[in-house]
Rosetta silent file (secondary structure, phi, psi, omega in degrees, C-alpha in Angstrom):
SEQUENCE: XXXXXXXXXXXXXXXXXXXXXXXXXXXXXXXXXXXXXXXXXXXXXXXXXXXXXXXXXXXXXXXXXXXXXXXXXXXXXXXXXXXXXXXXXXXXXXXXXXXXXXXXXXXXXXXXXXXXXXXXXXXXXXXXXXXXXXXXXXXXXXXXXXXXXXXXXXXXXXXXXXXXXXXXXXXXXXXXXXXXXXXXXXXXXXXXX
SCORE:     score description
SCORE:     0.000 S_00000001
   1 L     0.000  124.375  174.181    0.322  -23.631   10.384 S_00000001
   2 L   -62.876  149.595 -174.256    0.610  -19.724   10.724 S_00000001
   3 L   -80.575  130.518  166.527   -2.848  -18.113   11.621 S_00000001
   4 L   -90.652 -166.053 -168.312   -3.653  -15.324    8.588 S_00000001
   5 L  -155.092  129.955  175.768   -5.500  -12.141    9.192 S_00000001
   6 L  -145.310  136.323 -159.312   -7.099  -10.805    6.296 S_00000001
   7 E  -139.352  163.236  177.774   -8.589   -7.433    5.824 S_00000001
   8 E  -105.547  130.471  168.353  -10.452   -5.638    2.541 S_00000001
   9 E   -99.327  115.227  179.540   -9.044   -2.240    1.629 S_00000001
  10 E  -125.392  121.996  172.166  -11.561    0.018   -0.268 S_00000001
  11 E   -99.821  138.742 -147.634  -10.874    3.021   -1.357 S_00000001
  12 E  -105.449  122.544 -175.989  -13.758    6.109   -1.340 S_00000001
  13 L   -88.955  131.334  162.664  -14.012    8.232   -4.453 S_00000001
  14 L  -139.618 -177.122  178.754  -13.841   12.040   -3.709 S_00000001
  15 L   -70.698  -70.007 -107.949  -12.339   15.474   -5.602 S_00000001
  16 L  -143.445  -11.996  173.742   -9.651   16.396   -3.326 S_00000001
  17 E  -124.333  123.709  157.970   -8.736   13.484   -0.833 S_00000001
  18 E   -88.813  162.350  171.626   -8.225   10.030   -1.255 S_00000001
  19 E  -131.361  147.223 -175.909   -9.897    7.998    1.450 S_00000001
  20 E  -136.471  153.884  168.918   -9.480    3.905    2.339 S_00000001
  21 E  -118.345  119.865 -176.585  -11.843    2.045    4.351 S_00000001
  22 E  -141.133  113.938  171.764  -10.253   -1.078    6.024 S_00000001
  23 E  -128.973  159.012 -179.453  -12.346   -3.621    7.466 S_00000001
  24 E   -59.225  123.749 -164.514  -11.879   -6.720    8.976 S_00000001
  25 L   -98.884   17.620  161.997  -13.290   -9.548    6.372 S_00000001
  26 L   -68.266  -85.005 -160.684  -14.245  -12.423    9.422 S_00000001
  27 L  -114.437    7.409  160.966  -16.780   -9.793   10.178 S_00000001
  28 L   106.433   -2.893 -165.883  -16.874   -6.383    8.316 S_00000001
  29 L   -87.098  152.887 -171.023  -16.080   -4.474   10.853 S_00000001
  30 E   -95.304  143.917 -160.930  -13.985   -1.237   10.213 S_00000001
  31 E   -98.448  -44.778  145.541  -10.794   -1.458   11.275 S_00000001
  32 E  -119.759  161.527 -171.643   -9.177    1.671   10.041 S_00000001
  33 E  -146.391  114.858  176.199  -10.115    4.825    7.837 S_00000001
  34 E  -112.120  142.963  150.780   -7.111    6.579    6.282 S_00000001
  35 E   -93.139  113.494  146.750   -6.837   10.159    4.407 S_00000001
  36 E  -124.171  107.177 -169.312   -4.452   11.295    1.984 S_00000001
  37 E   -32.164  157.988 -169.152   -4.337   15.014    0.738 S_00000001
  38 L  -108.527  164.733  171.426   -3.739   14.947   -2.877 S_00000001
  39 L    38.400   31.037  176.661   -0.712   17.381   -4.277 S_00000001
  40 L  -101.929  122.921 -172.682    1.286   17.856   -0.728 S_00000001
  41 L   -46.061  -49.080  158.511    4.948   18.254   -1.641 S_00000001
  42 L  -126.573  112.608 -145.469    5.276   15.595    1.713 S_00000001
  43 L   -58.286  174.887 -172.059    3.201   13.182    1.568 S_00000001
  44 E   171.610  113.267 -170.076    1.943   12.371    5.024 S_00000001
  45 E  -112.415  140.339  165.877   -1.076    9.728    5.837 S_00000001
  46 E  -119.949  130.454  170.935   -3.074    9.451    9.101 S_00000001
  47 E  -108.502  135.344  149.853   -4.914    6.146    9.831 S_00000001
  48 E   -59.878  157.387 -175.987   -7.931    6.410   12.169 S_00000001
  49 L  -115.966   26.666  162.517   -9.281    3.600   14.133 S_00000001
  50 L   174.223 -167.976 -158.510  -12.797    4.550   12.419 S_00000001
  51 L   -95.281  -23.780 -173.892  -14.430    6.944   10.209 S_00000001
  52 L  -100.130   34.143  168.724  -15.197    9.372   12.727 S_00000001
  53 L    52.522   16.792 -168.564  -11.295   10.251   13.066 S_00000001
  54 L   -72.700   -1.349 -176.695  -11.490   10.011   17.553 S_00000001
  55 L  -147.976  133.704  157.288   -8.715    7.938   17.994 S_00000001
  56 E   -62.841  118.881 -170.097   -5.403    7.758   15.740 S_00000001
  57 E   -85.294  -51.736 -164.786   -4.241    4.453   14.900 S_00000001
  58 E  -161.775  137.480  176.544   -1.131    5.205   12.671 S_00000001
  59 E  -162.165  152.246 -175.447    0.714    7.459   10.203 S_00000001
  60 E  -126.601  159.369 -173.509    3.170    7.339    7.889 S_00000001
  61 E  -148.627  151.503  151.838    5.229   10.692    6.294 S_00000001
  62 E   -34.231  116.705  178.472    7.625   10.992    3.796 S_00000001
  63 L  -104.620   28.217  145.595   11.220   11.681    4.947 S_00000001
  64 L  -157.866 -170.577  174.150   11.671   14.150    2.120 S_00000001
  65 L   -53.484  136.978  152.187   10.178   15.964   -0.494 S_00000001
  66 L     1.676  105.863  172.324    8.436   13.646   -3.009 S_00000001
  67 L  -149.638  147.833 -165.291   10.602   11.402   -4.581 S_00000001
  68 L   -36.154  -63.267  162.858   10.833    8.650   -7.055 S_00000001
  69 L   -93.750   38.261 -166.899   12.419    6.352   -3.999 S_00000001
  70 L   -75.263  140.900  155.999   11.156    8.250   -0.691 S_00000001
  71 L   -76.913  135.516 -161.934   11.104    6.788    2.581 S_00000001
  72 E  -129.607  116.934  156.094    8.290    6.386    4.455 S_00000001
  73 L   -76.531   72.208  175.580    8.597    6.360    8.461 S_00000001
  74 L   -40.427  131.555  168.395    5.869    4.511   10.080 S_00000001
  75 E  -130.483 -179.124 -171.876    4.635    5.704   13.735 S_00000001
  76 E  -127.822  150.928 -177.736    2.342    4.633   16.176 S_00000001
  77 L   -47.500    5.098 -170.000    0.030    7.717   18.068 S_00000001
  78 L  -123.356   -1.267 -174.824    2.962    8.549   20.370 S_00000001
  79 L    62.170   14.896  157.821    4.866    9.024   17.639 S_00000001
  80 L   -64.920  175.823 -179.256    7.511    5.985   18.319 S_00000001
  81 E  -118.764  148.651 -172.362    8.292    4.349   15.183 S_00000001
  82 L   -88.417  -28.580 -155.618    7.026    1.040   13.913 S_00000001
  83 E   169.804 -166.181  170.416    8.887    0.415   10.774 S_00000001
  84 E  -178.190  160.872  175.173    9.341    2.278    7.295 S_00000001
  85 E  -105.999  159.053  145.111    8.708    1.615    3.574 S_00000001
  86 E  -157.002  178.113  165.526   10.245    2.345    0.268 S_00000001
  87 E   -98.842  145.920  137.091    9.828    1.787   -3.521 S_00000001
  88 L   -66.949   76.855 -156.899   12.575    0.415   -5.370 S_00000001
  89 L   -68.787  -11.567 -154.267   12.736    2.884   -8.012 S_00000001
  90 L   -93.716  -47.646  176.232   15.186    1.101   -9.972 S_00000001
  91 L   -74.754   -8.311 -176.384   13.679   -2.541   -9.832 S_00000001
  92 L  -100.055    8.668  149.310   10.285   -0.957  -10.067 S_00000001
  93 L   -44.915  -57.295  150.889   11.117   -0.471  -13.894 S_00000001
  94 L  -109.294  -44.104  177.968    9.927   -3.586  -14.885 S_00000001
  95 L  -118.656  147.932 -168.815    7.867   -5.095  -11.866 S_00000001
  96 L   -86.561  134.578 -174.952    7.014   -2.410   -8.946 S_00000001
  97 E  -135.427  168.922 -175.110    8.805   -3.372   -6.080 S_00000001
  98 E  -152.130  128.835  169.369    8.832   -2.746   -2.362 S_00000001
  99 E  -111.930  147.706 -124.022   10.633   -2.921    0.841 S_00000001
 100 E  -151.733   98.327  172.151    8.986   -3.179    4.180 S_00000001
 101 E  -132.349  150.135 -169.283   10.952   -3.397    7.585 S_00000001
 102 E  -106.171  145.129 -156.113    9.555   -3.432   10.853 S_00000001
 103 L    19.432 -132.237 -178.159   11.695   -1.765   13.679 S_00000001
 104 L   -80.377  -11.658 -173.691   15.784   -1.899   13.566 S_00000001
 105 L   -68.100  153.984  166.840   14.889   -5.767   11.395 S_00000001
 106 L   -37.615  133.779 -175.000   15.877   -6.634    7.869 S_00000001
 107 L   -66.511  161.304 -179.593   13.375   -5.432    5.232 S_00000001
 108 E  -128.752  155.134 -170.117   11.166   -8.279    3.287 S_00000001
 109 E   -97.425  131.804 -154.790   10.475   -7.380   -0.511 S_00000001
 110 E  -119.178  129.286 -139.357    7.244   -6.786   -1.735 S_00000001
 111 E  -167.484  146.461  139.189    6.993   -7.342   -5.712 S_00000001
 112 E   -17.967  111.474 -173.838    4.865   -7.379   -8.600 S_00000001
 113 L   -95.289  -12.260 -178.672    3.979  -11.321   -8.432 S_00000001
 114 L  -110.456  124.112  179.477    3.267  -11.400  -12.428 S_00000001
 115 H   -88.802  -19.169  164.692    5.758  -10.151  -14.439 S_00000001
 116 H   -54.767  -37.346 -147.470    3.676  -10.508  -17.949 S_00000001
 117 H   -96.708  -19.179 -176.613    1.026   -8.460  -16.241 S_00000001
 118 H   -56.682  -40.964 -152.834    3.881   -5.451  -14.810 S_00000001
 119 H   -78.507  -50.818 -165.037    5.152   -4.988  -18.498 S_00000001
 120 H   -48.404  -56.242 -165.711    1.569   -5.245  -20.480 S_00000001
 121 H   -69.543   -0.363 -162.959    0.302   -2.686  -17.661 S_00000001
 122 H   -94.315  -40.358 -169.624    4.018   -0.388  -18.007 S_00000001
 123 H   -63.532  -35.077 -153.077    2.870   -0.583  -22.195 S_00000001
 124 H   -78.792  -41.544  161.996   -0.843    0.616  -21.625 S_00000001
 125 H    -3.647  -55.421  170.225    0.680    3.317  -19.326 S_00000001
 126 H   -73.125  -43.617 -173.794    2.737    4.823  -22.080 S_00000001
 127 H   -59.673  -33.102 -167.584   -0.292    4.641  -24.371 S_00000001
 128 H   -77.192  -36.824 -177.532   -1.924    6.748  -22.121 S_00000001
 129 H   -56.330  -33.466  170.233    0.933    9.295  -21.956 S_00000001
 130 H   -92.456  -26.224 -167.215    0.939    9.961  -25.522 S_00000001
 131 L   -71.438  151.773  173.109   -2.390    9.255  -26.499 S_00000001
 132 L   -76.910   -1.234 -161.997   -4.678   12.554  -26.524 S_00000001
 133 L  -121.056  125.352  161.916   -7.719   10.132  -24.825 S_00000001
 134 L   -62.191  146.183  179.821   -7.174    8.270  -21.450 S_00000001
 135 L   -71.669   30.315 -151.860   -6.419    5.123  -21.062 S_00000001
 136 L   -22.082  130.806  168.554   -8.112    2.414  -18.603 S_00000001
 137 L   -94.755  130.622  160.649   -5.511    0.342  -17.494 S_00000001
 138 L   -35.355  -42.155 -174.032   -7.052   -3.544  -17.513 S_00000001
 139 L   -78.406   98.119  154.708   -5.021   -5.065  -15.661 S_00000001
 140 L   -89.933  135.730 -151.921   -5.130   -6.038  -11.994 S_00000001
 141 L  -118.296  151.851 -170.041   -1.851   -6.358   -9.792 S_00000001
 142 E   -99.830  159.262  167.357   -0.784   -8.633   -7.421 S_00000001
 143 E  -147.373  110.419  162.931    1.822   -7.739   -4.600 S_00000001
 144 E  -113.177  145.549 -161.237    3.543  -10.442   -2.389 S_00000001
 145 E  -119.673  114.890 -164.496    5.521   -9.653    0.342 S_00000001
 146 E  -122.443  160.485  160.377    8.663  -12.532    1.253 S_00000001
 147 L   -73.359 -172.673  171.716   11.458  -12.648    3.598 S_00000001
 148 L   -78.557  -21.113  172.913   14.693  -13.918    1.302 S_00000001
 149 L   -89.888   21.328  158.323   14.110  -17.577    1.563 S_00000001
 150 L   105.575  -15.398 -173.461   11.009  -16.958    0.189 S_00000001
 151 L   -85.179  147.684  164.592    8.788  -17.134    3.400 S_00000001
 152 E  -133.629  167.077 -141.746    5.599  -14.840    3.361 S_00000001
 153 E  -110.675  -32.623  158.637    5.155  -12.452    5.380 S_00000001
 154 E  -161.132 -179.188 -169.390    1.797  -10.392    3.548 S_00000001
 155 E  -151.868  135.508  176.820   -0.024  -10.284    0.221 S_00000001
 156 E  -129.531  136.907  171.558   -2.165   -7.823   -1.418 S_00000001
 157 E  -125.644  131.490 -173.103   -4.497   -8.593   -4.124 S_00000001
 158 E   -87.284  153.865 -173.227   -6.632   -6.132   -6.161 S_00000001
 159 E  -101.299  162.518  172.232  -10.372   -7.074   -7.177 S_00000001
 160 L   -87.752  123.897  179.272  -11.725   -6.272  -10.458 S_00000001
 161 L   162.444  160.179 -178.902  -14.473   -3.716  -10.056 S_00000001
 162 L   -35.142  -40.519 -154.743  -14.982    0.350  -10.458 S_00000001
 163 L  -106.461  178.341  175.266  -13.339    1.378   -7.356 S_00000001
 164 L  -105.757  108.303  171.547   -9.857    0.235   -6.026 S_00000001
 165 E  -130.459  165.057 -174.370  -10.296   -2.445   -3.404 S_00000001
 166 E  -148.940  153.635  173.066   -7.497   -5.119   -2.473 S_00000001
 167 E  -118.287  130.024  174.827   -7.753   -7.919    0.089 S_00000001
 168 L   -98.055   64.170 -164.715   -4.945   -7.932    2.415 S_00000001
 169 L   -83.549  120.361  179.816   -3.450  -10.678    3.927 S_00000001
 170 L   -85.971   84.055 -142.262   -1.111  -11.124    6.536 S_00000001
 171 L  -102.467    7.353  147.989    0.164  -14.237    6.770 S_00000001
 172 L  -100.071  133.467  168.441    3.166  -13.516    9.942 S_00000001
 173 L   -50.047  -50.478  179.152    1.958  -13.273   12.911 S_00000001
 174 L   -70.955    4.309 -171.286    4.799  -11.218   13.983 S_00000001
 175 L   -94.569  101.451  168.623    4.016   -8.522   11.281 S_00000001
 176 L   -68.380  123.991  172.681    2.734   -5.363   12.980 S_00000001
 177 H   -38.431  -50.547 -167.795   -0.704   -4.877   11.896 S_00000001
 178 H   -47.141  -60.023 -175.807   -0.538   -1.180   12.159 S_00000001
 179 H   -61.764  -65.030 -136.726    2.660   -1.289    9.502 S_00000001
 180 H   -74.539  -54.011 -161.073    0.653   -3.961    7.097 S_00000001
 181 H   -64.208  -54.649 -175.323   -2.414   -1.906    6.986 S_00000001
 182 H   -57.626  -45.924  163.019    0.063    1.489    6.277 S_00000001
 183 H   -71.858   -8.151 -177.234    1.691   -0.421    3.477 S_00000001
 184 H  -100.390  -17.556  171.846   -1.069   -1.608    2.241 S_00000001
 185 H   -81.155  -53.362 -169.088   -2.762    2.215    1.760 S_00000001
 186 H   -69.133  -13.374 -158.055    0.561    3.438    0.583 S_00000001
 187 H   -99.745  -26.291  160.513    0.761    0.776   -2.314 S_00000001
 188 H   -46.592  -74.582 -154.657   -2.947    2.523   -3.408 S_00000001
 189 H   -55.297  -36.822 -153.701   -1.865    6.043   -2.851 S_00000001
 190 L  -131.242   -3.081  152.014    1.629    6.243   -3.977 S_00000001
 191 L    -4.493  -70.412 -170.160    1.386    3.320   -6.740 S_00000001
 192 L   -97.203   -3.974  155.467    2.048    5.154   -9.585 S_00000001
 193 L   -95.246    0.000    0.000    4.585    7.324   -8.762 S_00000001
């Protein structure tokens, strides 16, 4: 049986930054602390290996301007690269979808796992767009991450509660942390675009 790894993602309300908190959930400890500027044309995240920013763990940037489907280029503090992300803009229509590849290997797809809860949460969405009053969306989303036969490779789940927190699990071994942790901040940050 593969060993899992499981970490809490919390994200820290401020005006002008988002901020995540990622600790380790055996024992609490924090594992990373990520920033992302709000309204930067390319996006571009730095994870910390603690709140008091001394050592870089990881960051991921944009490989263009904002875009519906933008690539995301994962690095390590030396700047090699780990891996990259993308949205599926097209499949992210009805359930938000995502691919994830680690070095030169084949990407594994990262998906909505309820498809009832993708549409109900695409309608309250719309409500909000038209409506003059915002909208809470209700709804908490699930995201599993499979190779193609189905084995998986991570999982993010969101808790019900004020703030945005998700428990992250990693269930291959072979799954650089650094990338799981980056993908798991980007599916916060960049969600909704």
């Amino acid at each position: 049986m593969q060993q899992m790894t499981e970490f809490l993602l919390a994200q820290k309300i401020t005006p002008l930054v988002n901020r995540y908190v990622i600790t380790d959930l055996s024992g609490g400890d924090v594992v990373a602390f990520a920033e992302q500027k709000r309204m930067k044309l390319k996006e571009q995240v730095t994870l910390w290996t603690g709140e008091d920013r001394a050592e870089v763990l990881v960051g991921f940037q944009a490989r263009q301007i904002i875009d519906f489907g933008a690539t995301y280029d994962v690095t390590g503090p030396d700047g090699a690269p780990i891996g990259n992300f993308r949205k599926d803009g097209k499949a992210s229509l009805l359930r938000s979808t995502w691919h994830l590849a680690q070095g030169d290997g084949p990407s594994v797809r990262g998906r909505e796992r309820s498809l009832g809860i993708a549409l109900a949460r695409r309608a309250v969405e719309l409500a909000d767009a038209v409506l003059p009053i915002p909208v809470p969306v209700p709804f908490v989303y699930h995201f599993d991450f499979a190779r193609d036969g189905g084995e998986p490779v991570m999982s993010m789940e969101r808790k019900w509660g004020l703030r945005d927190r998700y428990a992250v699990r990693i269930q291959d071994p072979g799954l650089d942390r650094r990338l799981a942790l980056s993908m798991a901040v980007a599916m916060d940050a960049l969600q909704s675009r």
